[in-house]
C-alpha positions as CSV (number, residue, x, y, z in Angstrom):
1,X,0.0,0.0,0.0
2,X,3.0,2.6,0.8
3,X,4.2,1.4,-2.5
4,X,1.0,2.3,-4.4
5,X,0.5,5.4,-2.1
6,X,3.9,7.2,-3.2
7,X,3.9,6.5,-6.3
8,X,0.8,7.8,-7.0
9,X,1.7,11.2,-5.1
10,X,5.0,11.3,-7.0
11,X,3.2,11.5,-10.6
12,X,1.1,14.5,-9.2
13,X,1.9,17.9,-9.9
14,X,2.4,20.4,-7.3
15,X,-0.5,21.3,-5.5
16,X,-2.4,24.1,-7.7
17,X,-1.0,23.0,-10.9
18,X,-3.1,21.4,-13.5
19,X,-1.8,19.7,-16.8
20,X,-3.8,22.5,-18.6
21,X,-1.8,25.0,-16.9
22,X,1.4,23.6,-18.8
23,X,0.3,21.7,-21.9
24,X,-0.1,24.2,-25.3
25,X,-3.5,24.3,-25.2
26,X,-3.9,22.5,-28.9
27,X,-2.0,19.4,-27.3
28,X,-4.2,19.5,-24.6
29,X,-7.6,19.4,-26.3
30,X,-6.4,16.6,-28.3
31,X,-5.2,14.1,-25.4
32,X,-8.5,15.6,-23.8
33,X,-10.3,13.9,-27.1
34,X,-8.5,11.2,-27.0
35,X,-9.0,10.1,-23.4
36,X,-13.2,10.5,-24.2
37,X,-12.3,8.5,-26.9
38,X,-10.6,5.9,-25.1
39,X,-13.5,5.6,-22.6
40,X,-15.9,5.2,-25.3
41,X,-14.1,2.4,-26.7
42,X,-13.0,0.9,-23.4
43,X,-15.9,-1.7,-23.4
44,X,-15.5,-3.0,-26.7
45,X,-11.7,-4.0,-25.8
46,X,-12.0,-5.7,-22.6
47,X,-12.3,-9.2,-23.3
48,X,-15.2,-11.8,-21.8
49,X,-12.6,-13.0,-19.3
50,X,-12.0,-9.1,-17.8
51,X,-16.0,-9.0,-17.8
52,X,-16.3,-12.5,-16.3
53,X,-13.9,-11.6,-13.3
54,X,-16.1,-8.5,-12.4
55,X,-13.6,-5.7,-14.2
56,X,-15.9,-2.5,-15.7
57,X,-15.1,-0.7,-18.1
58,X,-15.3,2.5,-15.9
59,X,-13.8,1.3,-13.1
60,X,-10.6,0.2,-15.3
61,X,-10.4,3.7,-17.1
62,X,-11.0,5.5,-14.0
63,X,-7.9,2.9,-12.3
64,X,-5.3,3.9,-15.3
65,X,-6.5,7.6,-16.2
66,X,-8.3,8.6,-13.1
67,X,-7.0,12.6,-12.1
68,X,-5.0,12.7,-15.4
69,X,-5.7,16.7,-15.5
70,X,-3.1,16.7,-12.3
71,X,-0.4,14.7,-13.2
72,X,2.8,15.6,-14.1
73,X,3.2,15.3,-17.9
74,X,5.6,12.7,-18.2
75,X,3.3,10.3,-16.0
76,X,0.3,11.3,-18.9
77,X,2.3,10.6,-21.6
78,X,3.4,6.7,-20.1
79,X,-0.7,6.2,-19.2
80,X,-1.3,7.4,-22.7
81,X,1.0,4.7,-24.3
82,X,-0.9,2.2,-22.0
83,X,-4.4,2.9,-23.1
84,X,-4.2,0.6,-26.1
85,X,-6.8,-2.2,-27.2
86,X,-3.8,-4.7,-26.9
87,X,-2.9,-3.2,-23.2
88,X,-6.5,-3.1,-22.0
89,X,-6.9,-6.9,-22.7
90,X,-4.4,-8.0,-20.1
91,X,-5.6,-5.6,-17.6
92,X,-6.6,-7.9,-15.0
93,X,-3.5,-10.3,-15.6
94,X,-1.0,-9.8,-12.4
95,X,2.4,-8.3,-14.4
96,X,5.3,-10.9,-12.7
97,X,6.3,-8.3,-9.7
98,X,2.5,-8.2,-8.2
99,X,2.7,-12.0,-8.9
100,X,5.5,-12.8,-7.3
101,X,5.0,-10.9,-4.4
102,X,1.4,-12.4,-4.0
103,X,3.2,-15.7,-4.2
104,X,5.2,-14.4,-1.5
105,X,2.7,-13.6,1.0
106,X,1.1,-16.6,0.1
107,X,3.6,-19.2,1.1
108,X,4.8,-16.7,3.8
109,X,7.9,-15.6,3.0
110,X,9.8,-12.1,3.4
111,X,10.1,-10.0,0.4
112,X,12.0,-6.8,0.0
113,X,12.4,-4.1,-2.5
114,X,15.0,-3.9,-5.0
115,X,14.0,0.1,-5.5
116,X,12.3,3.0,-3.9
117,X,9.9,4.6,-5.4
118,X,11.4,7.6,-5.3
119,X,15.1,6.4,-7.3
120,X,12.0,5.7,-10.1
121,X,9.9,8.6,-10.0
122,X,12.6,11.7,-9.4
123,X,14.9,11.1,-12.7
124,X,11.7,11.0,-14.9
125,X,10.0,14.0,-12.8
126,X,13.3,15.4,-13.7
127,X,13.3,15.2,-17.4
128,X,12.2,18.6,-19.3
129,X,9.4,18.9,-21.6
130,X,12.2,18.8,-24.3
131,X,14.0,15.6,-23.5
């Protein structure tokens, strides 16, 4: 949970800021577009499996682009590249690290981290709009 937590805070901008306060604003009405696109189309991606497990189509676009308008724009543009047909069908699917560690708890054991969050979120919170 303080994993989850900390990285979510790090993608935020600082309080008062708002993606449209820093995106030109052509740039911004077209990711704007394309995120109403996205939810429109969100149900017709997720597969009978996502459905039969109890995933909805809202709640999984509101889990992946849920207070977009605040984050930093870095953390928009990797949710962007994640908001593909192809990515939405294996929404649902534990990627290895959630896996393992449920394994983990399962069967008891200690687990650790190899990183903090923050030696992943400060160099790309770092980068310019440039690079």
């Amino acid at each position: 949970p303080y994993t989850i937590s900390a990285l979510s805070s790090c993608q935020l901008l600082p309080q008062g800021e708002n993606l449209q306060d820093l995106l030109p604003k052509d740039i911004y009405r077209r990711l704007k577009r394309h995120l109403e696109y996205v939810r429109l189309m969100l149900p017709s991606w997720m597969t009978p499996e996502q459905r039969g497990k109890g995933l909805y189509a809202d709640y999984l676009f509101n889990a992946i682009a849920g207070n977009w308008e605040r984050k930093r724009p870095v953390w928009v543009m990797l949710m962007v590249n994640s908001l593909t047909e192809a990515d939405i069908k294996t929404r649902g699917v534990p990627v290895l690290d959630l896996y393992l560690a449920q394994e983990a708890q399962r069967m008891r054991k200690r687990t650790g981290a190899v990183e903090k969050v923050e030696e992943q979120c400060h160099p790309l919170n770092r980068l310019s709009f440039s690079q």
